[in-house]
N, C-alpha and C positions, 0 to 999 in steps of 0.2 A: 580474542576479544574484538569487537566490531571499530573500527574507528567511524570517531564524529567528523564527520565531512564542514557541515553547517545546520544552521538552525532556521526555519522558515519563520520560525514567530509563531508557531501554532501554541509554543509552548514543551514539544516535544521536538529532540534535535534529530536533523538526520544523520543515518546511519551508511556506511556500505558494508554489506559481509561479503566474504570470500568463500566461496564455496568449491567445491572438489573441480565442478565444470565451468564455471563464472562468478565472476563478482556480482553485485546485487547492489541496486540503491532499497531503501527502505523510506516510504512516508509512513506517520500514524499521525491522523488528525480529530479530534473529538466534534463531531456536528449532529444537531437534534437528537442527542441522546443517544448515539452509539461513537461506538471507537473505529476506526477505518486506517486498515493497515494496507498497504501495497507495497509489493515487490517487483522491479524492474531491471534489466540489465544497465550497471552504471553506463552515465553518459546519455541516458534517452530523457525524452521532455516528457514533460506534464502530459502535453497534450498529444503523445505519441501512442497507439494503440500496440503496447508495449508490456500492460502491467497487468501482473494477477492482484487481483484487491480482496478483502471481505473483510466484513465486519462484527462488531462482539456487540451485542447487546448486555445490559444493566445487571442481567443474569450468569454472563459468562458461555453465552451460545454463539458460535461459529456459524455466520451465513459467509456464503461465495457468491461475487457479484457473479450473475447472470446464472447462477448453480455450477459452477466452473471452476477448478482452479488453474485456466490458461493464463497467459502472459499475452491477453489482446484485450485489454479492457485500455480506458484512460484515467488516467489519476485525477486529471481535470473534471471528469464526470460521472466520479465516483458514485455522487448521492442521487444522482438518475436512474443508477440500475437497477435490475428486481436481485433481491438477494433471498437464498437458497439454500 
C-alpha cells in the first residue's frame, strides 16, 4: 500500500510508491476541469524536468502530456503542455 508522505492542499495527498526499479512521488491535482497525475522519482522538485504526467478528462480519457509517457516533463507546468 502506498504511503502518505504529505498533503500539498490540493485536496489530494501525496503519495510514494515503491516499485520493482524505484520509488515514485505521485502528484494528482484537479485544474480547469481535468484531473492531472504525475509520477516522478522521490526526492525531485516541481520544477525538475523529471515527471511523466497526464491527464483524465470528465469522461475518464487518458491524454499524456506532450503524447508521451516519459519522465521529462515538469510538474510545475503541467497545464502548458499539449496532451495526447
Amino acid at each position: 500500500m502506498p504511503e502518505t508522505v504529505e498533503s500539498k492542499g490540493s485536496g489530494f495527498p501525496d503519495y510514494t510508491i515503491v516499485t520493482a526499479e524505484r520509488e515514485l512521488s505521485i502528484r494528482i491535482s484537479e485544474e480547469g476541469g481535468y484531473t492531472y497525475v504525475g509520477y516522478a522519482p522521490v526526492g525531485s522538485s516541481e520544477d525538475e524536468a523529471k515527471w511523466m504526467i497526464f491527464r483524465v478528462d470528465d469522461n475518464g480519457n487518458v491524454y499524456y502530456a506532450e503524447g508521451n509517457a516519459k519522465f521529462n516533463k515538469k510538474w510545475s507546468e503541467r497545464t502548458s503542455y499539449t496532451y495526447s
